[in-house]
C-alpha positions in Angstrom: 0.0 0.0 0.0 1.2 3.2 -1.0 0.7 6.9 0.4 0.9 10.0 -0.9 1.7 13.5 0.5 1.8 17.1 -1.4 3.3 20.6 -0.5 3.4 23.5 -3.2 6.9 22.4 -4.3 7.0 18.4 -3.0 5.1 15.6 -3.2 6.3 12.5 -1.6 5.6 8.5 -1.5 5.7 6.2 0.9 5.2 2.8 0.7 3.6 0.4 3.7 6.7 -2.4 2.5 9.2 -1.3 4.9 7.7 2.0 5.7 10.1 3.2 3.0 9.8 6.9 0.7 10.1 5.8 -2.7 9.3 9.2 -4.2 10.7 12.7 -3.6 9.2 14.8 -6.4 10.2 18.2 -7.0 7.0 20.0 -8.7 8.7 23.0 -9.4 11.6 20.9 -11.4 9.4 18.8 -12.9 12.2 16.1 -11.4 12.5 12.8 -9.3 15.1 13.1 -6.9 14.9 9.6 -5.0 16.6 6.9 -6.8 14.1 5.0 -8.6 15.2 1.2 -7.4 16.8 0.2 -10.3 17.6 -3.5 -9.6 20.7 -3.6 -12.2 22.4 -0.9 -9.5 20.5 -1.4 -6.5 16.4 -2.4 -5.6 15.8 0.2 -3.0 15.3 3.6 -2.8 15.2 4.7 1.1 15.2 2.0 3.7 14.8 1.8 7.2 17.9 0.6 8.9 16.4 -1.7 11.8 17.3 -3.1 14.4 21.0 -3.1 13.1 22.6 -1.0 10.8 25.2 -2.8 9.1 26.1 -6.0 9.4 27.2 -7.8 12.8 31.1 -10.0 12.1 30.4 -12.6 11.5 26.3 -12.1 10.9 25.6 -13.0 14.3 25.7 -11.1 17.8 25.7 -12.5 21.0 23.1 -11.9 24.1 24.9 -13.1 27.6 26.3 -17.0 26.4 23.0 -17.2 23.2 23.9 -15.8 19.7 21.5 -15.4 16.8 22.3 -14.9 13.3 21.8 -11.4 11.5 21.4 -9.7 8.4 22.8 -6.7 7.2 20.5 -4.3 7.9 17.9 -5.6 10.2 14.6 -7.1 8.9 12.1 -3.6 9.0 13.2 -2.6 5.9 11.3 -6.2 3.9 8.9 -5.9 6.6 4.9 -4.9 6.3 4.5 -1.7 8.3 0.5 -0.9 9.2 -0.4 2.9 8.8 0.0 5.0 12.1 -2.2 8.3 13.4 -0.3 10.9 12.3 -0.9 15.2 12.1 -2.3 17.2 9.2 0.9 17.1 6.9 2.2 14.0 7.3 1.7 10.3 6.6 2.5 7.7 9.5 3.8 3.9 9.5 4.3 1.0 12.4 5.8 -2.1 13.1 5.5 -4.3 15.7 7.6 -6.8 17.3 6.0 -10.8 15.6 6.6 -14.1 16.8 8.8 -14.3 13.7 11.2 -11.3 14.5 11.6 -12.7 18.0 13.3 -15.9 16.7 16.4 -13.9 16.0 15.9 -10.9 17.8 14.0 -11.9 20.7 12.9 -8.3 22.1 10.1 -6.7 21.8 9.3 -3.3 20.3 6.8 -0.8 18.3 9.4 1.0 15.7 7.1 4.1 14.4 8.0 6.2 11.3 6.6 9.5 10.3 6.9 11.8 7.4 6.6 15.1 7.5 5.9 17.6 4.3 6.4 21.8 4.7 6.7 23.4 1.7 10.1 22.4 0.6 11.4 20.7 3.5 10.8 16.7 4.2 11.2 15.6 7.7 11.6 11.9 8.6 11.2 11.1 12.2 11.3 7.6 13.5 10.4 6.6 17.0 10.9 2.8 18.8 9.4 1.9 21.9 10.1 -0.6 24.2 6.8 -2.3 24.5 8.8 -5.4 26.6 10.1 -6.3 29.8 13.8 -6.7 28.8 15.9 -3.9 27.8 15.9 -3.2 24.2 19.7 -3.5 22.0 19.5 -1.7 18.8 21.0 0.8 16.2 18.8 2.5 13.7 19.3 4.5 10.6 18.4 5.8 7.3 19.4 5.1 3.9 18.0 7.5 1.1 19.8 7.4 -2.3 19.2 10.5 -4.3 19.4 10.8 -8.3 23.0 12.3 -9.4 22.5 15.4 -11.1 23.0 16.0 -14.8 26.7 16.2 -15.6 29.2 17.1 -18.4 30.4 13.9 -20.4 33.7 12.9 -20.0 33.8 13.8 -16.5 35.0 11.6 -13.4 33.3 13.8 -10.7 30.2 12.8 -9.8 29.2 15.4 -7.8 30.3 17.5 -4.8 29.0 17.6 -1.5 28.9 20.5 1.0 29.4 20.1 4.7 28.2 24.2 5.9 30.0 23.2 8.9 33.2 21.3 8.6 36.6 22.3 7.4 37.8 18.7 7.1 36.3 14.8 7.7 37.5 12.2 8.9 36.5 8.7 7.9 36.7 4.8 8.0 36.5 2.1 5.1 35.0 -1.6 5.4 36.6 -4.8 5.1 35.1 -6.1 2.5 33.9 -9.9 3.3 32.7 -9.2 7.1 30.9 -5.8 5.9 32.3 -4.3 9.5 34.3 -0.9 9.7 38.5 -1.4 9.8 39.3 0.8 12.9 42.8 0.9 12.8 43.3 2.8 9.4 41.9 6.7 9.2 41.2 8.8 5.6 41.1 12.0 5.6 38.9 14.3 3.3 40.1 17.1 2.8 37.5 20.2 2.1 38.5 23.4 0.5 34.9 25.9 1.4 33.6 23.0 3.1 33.5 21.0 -0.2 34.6 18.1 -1.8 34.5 16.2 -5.3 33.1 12.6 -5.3 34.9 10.9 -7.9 33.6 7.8 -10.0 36.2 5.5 -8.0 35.3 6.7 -4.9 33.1 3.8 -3.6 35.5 1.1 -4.7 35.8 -0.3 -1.2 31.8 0.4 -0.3 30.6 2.9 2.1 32.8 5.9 3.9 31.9 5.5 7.6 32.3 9.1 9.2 32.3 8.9 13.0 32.3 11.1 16.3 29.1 13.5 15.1 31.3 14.8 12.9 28.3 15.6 10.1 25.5 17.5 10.9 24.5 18.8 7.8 25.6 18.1 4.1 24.6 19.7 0.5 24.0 18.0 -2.9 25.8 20.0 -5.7 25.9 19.6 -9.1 29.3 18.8 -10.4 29.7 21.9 -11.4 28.8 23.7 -8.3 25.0 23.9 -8.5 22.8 23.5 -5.1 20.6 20.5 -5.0 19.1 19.7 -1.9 20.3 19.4 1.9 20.1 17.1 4.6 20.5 18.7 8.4 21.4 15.5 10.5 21.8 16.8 13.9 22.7 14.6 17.0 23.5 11.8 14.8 26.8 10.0 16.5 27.7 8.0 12.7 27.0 9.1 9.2 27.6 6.8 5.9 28.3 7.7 2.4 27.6 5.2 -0.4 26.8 4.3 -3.6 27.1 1.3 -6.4 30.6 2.1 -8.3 29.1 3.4 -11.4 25.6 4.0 -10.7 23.9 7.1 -11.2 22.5 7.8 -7.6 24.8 8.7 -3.9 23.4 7.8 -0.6 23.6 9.9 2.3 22.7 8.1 5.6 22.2 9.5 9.0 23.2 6.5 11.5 22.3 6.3 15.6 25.0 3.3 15.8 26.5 1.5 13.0 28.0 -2.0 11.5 30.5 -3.4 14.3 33.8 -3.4 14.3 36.2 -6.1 12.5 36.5 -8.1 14.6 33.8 -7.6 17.9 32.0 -10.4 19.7 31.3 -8.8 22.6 27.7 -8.7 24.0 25.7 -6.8 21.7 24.4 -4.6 24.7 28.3 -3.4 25.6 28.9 -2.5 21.8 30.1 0.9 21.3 27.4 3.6 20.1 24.3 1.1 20.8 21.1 2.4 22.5 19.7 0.1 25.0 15.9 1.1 26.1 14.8 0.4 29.3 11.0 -1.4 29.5 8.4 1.0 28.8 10.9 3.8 27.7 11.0 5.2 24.1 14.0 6.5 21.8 13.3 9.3 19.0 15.2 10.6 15.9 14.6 12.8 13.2 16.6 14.5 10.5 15.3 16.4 7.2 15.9 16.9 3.3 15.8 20.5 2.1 15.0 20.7 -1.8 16.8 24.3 -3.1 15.8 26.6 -5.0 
């Protein structure tokens, strides 16, 4: 089931399957700026990172002496959400906890997500509640991929990025076959006016995994310079960058915890940057897309 939401310069989608946009339609453009799920590149356009982002080493985490096996991503985003109350404005999704999820993540939990349209601004805020009696391990994040804009031919910039308020990042790379962040080796990116070029190569070894709060807000340019749209990310401890080497789409994901590190098998509850909620207790997040002018 799908949903639909308008503003004077927006009109959105979401879809029930994973409570995930799969639109963001600029009017005044005449443009789609959410990747279209192009399964030769990649079949998604905006999931919902849930209850892991990233992948556990190993694809399993362990609770006191039990493990259970994992997937990359958590299981909400091929999950059917059921629509949710929600204001004048905005278009509402929920998942609940099922006999099913329990059997690998045995906790359970209400994980709401709402979408909300002014004008030219898109906010996405999620909320998970404890609805249990055991405290509740998780990490949650999003994962929109927006169309590249139009560039010259010949090129091997992609686009730039913006980041209003850094003068330089710092960031991490995966190992490949685990999926889980290398901690020992740091990359610098260097930003001259708080930009950057992303280059056609520069997704060869997956995601860049930017750590310590560092980005709070970032800017989609044009290779050549020209504003896009905006994402303000603030209070968000991880951030990821990512796309398919040569596909036409870059993903910009605000992260409350992320994939382990090489390595871990510790109790999931003692991994670093994981929120444990306390029975009865709820945990809520939102960050926001600006479309420009």
């Amino acid at each position: 089931m799908k949903q639909y939401l308008e503003s004077e310069r927006l009109k959105i989608t979401v879809d029930s399957h994973g409570g995930e946009l799969c639109s963001l339609y600029d009017k005044a453009r005449d443009k789609e700026l959410l990747w279209q799920a192009d399964p030769a590149y990649w079949k998604r356009h905006a999931p919902i990172l849930f209850p892991n982002v990233g992948r556990h080493f190993g694809d399993s985490y362990r609770i006191g002496e039990k493990s259970y096996p994992s997937h990359q991503h958590g299981f909400a985003r091929d999950m059917e959400f059921l629509p949710s109350p929600s204001p004048q404005g905005a278009i509402g999704f929920y998942l609940d906890s099922t006999p099913e999820t329990r059997k690998d993540y045995p906790f359970d939990f209400r994980l709401i997500t709402l979408y909300k349209l002014e004008k030219n601004v898109l906010t996405i805020t999620w909320r998970v509640d404890n609805t249990g009696t055991e405290e509740l391990p998780f990490t949650i994040g999003g994962h929109p991929a927006f169309n590249l804009p139009e560039r010259k031919e010949g090129t091997d910039i992609l686009c730039k990025l913006s980041f209003p308020e850094s003068d330089g990042l710092s960031y991490h790379l995966l190992d490949k076959a685990s999926g889980t962040v290398i901690l020992d080796k740091v990359y610098m990116m260097p930003l001259e006016d708080h930009k950057t070029d992303i280059h056609k190569d520069q997704f060869d070894n997956d995601a860049l995994v930017f750590d310590g709060g560092q980005i709070t807000s970032v800017q989609l340019l044009s290779a050549e310079g020209e504003p896009v749209l905006g994402m303000k990310a603030e209070g968000f401890p991880n951030f990821g960058i990512w796309s398919v080497p040569g596909a036409p789409f870059i993903c910009l994901e605000p992260w409350e915890g992320r994939t382990d590190n090489y390595g871990y098998n510790g109790d999931l509850r003692d991994k670093k940057g994981i929120t444990v909620l306390s029975p009865g207790r709820s945990f809520e997040k939102s960050y926001s897309i600006e479309v420009f002018d």
